[in-house]
TORKOL-4160 file (C-alpha; in steps of 0.2 Angstrom, whole numbers, padded with zeros to 4 digits, m for minus):
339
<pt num="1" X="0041" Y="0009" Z="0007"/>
<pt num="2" X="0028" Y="0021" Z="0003"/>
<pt num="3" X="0020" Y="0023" Z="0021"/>
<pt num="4" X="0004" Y="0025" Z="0028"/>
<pt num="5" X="m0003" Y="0009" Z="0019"/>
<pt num="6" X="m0022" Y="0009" Z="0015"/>
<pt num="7" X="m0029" Y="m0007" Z="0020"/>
<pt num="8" X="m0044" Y="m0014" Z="0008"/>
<pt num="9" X="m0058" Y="m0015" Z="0018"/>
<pt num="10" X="m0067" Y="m0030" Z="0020"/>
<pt num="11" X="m0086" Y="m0035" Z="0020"/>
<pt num="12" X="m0090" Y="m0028" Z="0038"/>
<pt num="13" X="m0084" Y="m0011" Z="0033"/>
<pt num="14" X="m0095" Y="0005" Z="0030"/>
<pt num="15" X="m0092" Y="0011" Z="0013"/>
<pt num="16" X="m0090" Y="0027" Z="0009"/>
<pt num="17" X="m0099" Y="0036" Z="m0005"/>
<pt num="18" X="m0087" Y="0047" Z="m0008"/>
<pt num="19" X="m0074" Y="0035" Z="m0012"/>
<pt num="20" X="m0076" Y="0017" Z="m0013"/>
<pt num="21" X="m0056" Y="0013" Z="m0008"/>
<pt num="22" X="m0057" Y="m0003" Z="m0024"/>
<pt num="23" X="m0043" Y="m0017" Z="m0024"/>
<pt num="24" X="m0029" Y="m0010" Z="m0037"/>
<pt num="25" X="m0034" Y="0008" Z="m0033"/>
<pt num="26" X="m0024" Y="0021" Z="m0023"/>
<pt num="27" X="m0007" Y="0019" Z="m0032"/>
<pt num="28" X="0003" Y="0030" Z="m0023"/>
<pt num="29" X="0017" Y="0029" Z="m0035"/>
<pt num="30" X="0024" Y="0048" Z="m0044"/>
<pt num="31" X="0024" Y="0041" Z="m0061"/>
<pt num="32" X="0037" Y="0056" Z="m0066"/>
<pt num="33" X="0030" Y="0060" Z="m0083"/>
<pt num="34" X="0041" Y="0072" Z="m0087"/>
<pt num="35" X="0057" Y="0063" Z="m0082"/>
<pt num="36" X="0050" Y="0049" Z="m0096"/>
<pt num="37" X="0052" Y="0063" Z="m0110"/>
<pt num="38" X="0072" Y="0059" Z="m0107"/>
<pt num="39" X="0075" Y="0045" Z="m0116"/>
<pt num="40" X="0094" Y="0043" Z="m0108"/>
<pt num="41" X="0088" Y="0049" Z="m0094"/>
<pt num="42" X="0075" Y="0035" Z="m0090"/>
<pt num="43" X="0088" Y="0021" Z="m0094"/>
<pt num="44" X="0100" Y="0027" Z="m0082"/>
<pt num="45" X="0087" Y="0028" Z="m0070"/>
<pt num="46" X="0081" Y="0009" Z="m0074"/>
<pt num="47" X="0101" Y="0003" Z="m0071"/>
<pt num="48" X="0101" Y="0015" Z="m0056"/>
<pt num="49" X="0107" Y="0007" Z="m0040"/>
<pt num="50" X="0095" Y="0017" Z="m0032"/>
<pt num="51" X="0082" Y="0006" Z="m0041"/>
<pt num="52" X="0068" Y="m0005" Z="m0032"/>
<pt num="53" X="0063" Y="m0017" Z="m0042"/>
<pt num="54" X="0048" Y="m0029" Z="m0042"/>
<pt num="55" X="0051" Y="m0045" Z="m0051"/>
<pt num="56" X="0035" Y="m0054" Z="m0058"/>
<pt num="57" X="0036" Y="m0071" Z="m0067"/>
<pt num="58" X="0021" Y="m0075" Z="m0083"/>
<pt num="59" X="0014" Y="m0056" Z="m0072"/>
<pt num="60" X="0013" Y="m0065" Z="m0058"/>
<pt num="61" X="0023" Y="m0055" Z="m0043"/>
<pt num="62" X="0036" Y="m0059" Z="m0028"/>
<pt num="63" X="0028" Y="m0057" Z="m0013"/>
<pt num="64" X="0036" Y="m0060" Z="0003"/>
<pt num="65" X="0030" Y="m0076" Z="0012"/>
<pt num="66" X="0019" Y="m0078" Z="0027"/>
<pt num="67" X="0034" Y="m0079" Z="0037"/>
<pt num="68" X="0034" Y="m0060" Z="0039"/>
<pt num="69" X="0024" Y="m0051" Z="0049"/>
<pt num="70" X="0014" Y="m0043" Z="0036"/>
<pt num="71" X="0015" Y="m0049" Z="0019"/>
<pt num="72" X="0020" Y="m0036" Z="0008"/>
<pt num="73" X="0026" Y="m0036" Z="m0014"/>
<pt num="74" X="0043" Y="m0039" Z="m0015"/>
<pt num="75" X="0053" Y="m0027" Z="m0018"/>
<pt num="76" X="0073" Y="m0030" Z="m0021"/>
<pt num="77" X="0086" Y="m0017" Z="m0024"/>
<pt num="78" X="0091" Y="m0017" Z="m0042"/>
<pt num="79" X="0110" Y="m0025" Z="m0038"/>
<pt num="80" X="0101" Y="m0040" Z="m0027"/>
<pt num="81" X="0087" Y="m0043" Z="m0043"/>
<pt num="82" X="0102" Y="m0042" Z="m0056"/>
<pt num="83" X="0110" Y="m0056" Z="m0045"/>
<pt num="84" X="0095" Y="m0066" Z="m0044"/>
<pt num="85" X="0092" Y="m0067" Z="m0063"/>
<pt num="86" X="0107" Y="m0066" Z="m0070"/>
<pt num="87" X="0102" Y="m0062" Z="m0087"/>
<pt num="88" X="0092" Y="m0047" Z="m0093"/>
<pt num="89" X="0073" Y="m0049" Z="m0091"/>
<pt num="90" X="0058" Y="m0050" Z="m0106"/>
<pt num="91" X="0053" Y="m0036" Z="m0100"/>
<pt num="92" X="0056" Y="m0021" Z="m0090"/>
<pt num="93" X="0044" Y="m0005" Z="m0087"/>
<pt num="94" X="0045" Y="0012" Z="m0077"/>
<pt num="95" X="0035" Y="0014" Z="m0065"/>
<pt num="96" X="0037" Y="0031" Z="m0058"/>
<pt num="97" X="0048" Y="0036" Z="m0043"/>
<pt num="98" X="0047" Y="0034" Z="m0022"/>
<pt num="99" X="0045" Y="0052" Z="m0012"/>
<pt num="100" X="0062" Y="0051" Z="m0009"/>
<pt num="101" X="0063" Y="0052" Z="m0030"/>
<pt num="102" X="0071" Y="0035" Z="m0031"/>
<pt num="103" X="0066" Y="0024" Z="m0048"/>
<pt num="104" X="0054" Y="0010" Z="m0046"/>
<pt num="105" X="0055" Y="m0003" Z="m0060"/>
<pt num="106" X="0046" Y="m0017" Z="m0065"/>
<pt num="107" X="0051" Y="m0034" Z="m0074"/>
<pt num="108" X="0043" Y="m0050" Z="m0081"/>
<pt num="109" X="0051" Y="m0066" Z="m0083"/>
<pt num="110" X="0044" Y="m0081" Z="m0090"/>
<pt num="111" X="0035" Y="m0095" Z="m0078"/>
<pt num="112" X="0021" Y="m0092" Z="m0065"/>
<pt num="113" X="0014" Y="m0094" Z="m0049"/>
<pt num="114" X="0009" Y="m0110" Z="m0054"/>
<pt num="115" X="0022" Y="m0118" Z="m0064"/>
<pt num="116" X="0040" Y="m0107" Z="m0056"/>
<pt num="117" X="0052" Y="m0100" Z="m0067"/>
<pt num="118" X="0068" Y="m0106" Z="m0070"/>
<pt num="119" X="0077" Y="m0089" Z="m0071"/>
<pt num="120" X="0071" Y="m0087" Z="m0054"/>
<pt num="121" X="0080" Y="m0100" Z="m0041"/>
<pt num="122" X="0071" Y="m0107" Z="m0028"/>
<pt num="123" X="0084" Y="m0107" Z="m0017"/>
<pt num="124" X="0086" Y="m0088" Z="m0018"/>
<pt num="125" X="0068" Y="m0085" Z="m0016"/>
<pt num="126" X="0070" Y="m0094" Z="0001"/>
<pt num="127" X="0084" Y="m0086" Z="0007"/>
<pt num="128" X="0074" Y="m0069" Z="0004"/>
<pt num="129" X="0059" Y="m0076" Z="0013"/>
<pt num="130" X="0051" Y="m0072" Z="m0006"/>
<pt num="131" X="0040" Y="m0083" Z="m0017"/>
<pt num="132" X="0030" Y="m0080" Z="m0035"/>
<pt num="133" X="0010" Y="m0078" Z="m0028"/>
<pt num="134" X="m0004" Y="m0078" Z="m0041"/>
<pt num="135" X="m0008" Y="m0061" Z="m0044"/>
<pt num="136" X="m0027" Y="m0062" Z="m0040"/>
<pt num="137" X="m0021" Y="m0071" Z="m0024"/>
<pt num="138" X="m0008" Y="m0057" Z="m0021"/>
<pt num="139" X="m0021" Y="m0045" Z="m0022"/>
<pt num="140" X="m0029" Y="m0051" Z="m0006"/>
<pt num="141" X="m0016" Y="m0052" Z="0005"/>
<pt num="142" X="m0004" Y="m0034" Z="0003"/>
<pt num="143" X="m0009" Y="m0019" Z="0006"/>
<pt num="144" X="m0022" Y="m0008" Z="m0005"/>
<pt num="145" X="m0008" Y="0005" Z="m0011"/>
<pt num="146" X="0002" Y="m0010" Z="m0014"/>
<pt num="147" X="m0011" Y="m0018" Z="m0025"/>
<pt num="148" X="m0013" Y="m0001" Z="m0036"/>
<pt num="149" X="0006" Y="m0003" Z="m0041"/>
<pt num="150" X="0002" Y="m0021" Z="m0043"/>
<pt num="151" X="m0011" Y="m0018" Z="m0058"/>
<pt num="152" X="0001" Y="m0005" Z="m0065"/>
<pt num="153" X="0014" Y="m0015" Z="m0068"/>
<pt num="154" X="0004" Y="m0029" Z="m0074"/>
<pt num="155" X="m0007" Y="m0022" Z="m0084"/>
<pt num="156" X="0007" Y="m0012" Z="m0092"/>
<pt num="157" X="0019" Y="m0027" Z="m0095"/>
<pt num="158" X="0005" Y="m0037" Z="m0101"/>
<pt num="159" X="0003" Y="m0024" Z="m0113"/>
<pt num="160" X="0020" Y="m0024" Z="m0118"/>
<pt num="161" X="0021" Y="m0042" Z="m0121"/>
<pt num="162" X="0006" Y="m0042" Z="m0135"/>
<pt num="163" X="0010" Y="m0028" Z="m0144"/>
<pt num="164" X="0028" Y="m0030" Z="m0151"/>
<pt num="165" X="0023" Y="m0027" Z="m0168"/>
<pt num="166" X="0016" Y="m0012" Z="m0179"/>
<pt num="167" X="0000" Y="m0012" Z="m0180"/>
<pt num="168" X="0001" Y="0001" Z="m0196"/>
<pt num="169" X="0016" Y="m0010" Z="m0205"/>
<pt num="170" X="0021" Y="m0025" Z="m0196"/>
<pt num="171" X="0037" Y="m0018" Z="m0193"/>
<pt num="172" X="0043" Y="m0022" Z="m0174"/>
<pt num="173" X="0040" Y="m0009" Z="m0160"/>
<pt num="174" X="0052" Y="m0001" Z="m0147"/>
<pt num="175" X="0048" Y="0002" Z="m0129"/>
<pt num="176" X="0049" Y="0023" Z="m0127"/>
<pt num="177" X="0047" Y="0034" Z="m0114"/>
<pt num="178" X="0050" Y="0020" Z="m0098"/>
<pt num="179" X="0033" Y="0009" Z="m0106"/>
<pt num="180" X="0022" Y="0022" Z="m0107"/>
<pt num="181" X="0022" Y="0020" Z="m0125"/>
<pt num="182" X="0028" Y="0010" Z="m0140"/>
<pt num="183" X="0035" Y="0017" Z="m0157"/>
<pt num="184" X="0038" Y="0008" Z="m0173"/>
<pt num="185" X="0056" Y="0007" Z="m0180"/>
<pt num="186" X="0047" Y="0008" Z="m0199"/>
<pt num="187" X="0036" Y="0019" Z="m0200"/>
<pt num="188" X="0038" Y="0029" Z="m0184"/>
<pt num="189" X="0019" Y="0026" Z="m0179"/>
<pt num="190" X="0018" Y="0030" Z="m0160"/>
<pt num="191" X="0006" Y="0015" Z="m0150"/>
<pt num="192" X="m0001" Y="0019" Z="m0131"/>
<pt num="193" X="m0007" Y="0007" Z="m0121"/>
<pt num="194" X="m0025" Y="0005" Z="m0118"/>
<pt num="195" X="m0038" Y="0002" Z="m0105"/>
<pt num="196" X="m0053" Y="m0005" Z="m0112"/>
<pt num="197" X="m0068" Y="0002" Z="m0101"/>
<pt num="198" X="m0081" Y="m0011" Z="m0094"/>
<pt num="199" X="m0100" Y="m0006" Z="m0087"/>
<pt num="200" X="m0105" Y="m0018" Z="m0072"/>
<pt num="201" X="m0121" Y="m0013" Z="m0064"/>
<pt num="202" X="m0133" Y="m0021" Z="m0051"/>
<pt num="203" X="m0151" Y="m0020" Z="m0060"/>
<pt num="204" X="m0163" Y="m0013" Z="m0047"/>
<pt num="205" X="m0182" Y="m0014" Z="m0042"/>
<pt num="206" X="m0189" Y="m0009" Z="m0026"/>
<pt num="207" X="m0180" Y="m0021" Z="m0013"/>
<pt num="208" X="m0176" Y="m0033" Z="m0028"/>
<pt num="209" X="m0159" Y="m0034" Z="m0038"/>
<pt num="210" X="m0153" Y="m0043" Z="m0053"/>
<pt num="211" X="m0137" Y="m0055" Z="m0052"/>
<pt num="212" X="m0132" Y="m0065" Z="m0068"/>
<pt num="213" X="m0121" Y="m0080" Z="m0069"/>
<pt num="214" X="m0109" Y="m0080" Z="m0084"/>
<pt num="215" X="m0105" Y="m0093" Z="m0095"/>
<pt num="216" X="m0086" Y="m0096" Z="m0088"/>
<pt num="217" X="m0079" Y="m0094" Z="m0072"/>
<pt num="218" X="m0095" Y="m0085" Z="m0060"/>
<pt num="219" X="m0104" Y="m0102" Z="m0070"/>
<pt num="220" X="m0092" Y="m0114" Z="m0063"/>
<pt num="221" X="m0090" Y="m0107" Z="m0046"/>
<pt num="222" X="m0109" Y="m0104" Z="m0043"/>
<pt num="223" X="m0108" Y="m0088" Z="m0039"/>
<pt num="224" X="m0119" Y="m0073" Z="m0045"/>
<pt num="225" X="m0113" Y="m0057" Z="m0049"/>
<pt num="226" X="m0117" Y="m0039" Z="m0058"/>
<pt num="227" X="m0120" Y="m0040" Z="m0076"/>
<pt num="228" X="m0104" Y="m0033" Z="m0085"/>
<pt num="229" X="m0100" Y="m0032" Z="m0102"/>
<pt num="230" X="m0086" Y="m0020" Z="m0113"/>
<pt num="231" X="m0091" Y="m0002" Z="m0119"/>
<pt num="232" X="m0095" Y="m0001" Z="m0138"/>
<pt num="233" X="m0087" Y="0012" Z="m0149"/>
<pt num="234" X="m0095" Y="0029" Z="m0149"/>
<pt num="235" X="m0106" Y="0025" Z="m0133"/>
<pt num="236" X="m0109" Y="0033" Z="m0115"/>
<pt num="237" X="m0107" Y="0023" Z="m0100"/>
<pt num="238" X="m0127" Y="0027" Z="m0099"/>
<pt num="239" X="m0130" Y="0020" Z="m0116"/>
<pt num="240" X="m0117" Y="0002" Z="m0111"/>
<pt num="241" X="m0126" Y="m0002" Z="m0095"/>
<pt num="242" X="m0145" Y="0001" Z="m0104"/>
<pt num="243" X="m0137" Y="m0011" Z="m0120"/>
<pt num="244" X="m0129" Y="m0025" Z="m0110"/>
<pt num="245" X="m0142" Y="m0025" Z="m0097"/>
<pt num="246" X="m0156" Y="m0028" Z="m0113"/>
<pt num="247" X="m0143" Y="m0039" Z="m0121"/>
<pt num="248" X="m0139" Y="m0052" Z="m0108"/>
<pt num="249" X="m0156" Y="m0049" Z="m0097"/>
<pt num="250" X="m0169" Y="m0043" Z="m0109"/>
<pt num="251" X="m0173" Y="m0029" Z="m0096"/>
<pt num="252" X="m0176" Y="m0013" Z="m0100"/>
<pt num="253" X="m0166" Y="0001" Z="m0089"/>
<pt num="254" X="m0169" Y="0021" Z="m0086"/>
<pt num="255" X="m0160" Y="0029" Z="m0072"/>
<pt num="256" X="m0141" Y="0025" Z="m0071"/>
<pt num="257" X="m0132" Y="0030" Z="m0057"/>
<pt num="258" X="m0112" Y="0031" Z="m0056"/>
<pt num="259" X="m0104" Y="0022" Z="m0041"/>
<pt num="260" X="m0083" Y="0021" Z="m0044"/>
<pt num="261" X="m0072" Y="0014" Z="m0054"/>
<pt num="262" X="m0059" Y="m0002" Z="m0051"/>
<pt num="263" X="m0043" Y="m0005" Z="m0063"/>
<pt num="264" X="m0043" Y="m0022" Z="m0065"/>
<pt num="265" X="m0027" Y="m0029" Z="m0074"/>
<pt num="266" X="m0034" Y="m0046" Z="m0080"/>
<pt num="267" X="m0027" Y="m0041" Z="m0094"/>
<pt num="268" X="m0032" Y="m0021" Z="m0093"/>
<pt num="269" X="m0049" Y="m0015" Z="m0090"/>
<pt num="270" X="m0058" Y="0000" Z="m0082"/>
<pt num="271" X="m0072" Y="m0008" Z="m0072"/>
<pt num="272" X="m0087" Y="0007" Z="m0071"/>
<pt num="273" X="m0097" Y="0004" Z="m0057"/>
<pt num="274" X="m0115" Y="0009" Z="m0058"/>
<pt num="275" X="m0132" Y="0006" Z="m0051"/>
<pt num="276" X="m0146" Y="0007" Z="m0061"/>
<pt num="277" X="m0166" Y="0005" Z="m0060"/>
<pt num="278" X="m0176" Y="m0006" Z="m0071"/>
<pt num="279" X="m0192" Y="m0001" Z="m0082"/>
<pt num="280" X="m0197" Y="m0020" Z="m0083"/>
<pt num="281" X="m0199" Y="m0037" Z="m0073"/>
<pt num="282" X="m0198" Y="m0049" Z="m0085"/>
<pt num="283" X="m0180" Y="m0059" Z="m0088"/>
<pt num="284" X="m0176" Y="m0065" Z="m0105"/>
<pt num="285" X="m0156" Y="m0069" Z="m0104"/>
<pt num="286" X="m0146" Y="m0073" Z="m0117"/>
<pt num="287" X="m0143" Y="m0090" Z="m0115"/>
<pt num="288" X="m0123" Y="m0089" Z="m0126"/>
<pt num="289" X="m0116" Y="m0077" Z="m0112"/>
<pt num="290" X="m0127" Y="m0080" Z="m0096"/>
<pt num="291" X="m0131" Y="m0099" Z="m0088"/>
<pt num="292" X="m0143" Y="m0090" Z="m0078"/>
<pt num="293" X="m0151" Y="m0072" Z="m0074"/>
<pt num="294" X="m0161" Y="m0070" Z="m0061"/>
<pt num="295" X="m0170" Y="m0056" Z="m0046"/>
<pt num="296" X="m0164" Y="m0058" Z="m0030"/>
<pt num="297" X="m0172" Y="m0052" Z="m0013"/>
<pt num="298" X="m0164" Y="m0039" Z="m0002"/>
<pt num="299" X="m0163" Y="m0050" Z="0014"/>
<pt num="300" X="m0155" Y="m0064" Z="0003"/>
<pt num="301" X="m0143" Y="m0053" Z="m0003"/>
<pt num="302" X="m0138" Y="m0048" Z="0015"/>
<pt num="303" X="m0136" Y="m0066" Z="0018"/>
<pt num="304" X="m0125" Y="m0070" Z="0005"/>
<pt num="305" X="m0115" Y="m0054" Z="0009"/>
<pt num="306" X="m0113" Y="m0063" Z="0026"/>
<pt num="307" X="m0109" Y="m0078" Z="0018"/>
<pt num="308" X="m0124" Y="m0086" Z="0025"/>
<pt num="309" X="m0135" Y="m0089" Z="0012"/>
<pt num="310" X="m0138" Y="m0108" Z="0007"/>
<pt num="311" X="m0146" Y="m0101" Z="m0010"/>
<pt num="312" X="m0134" Y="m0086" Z="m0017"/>
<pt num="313" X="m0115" Y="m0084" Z="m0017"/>
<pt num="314" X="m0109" Y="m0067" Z="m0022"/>
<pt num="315" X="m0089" Y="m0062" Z="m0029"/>
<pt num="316" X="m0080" Y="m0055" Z="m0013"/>
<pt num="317" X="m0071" Y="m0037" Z="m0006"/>
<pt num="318" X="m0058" Y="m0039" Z="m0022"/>
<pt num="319" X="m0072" Y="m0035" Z="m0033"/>
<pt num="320" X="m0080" Y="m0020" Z="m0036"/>
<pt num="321" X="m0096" Y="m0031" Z="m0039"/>
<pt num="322" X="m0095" Y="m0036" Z="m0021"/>
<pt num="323" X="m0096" Y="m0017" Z="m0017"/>
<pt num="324" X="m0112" Y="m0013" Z="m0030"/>
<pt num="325" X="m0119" Y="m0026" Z="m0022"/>
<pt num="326" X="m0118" Y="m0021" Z="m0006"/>
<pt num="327" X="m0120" Y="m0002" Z="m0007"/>
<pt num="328" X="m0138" Y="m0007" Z="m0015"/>
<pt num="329" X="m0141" Y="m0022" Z="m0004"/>
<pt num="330" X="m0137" Y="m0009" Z="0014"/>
<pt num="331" X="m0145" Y="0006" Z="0004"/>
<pt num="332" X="m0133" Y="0016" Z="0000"/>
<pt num="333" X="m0135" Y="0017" Z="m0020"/>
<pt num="334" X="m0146" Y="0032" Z="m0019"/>
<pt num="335" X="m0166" Y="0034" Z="m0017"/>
<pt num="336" X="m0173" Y="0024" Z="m0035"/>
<pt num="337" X="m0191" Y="0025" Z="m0038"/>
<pt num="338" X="m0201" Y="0013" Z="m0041"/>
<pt num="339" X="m0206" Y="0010" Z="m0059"/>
């Protein structure tokens, strides 16, 4: 639909400094900003015939099934998703419009990949060659424009969905301006959805690097990864990566070097990629965040990167992790000194 689809490049590809193309980056989509100041204007254009829809259950999307040859979201005209449904969905967003200038809309439905939903029949879905994918699962099989639109609309309706109420009164909150905001029906108070920044960052030290293991999901699919942790109020991403590096690592960093960014709509961060050097050797981790910290070699890193290590597992092309790691490990993160 939108043409020219960037694919994600996988581990065998040369990254670019300039540009790291990141899973849900490179939306293409025109997200008409000052259409969205026409409040009539937008909900014609979200009952518009014209309309492509994509239909996501529990934020979960249609996808069209391997019987195709490339699997692709999947997009219905706004009559054919009506029929589908039946009923009005939870939710419904804006998300911009195509070149051509036709509306592109987003709903969420109850259910999920794993469990179905009932307002979407099966026996539809088959007809369509459609089916609900997990959404991280998604990711790694449409193209890398498709999975830029894929994180703004979950991210957006997730949004949605947990912020129906004032956060100034209590009274409830009305969609305005196609999602891109909220506005109470009390006091008037205008709400925005946010993006909550995250540093991650590959600890340096001559041809040694630090990869942690967190208490959760990295812990229970041994894998290591770069320490990440939220940005604190009134702090640079400098500052975040030198606290959460000492906090979960007990190492102390200097240089930090920016690498890219990576939406990641799980529910709606801003991942800031960086590489920085470390100032000391010595691990102390935090043993309520981290299972384990630890330096690896350069070679093992290049290993695991192949996935031929029998000691280290690191996260895959869907992460920007995977591409700190790799920019470091086939040195491309800049020249550090050695401290």
């Amino acid at each position: 639909m939108f043409g020219n689809k960037r694919k994600i490049l996988d581990g065998a590809q040369t990254l670019s400094r300039k540009e790291t193309p990141h899973t849900f980056a490179g939306n293409p989509i025109d997200r008409a900003d000052q259409i969205r100041r026409n409040e009539s204007e937008i909900h014609d254009l979200m009952h518009s015939p014209r309309a492509k829809v994509l239909i996501l259950a529990g934020l979960d999307p249609l996808i069209t099934t391997s019987r195709n040859p490339s699997i692709a979201l999947g997009w219905l005209p706004f009559k054919t998703a009506k029929n589908i449904v039946g009923t009005d969905p939870n939710l419904s967003t804006f998300l911009g419009v195509t070149p051509e200038r036709n509306p592109i809309i987003a709903w969420n439905l109850n259910g999920s990949a794993r469990n179905g939903s009932d307002q979407l029949p099966q026996s539809h879905l088959g007809e369509l060659n459609l089916e609900i994918c997990d959404a991280r699962e998604s990711a790694m099989l449409i193209s890398g424009e498709e999975t830029g639109i894929l994180a703004q609309a979950r991210a957006n309706l997730g949004w949605h969905s947990t912020h129906q109420f004032c956060a100034r009164c209590g009274d409830p909150t009305e969609m305005r301006r196609g999602g891109l905001m909220r506005q109470c029906v009390g006091c008037n108070a205008e709400h925005f959805p946010r993006t909550d920044p995250v540093i991650i960052t590959v600890v340096t030290h001559g041809d040694r690097c630090i990869l942690g293991q967190s208490a959760g999901r990295l812990s229970a699919m041994k894998m290591y990864s770069a320490l990440a942790g939220f940005m604190d109020h009134g702090e640079s991403m400098e500052e975040a990566v030198r606290r959460e590096v000492w906090e979960e690592a007990g190492i102390k960093v200097g240089r930090v070097q920016y690498h890219s960014t990576q939406p990641w709509p799980f529910p709606s961060s801003l991942m800031i990629g960086s590489h920085s050097e470390a100032l000391t050797t010595d691990i102390n981790k935090d043993d309520f965040e981290m299972t384990d910290v630890r330096w690896w070699d350069r070679d093992e890193v290049l290993l695991a990167l192949a996935e031929k290590s029998e000691n280290l597992r690191v996260p895959g092309p869907i992460a920007i992790a995977h591409h700190l790691i790799k920019a470091w490990a086939t040195g491309k993160a800049g020249d550090f000194r050695i401290s």
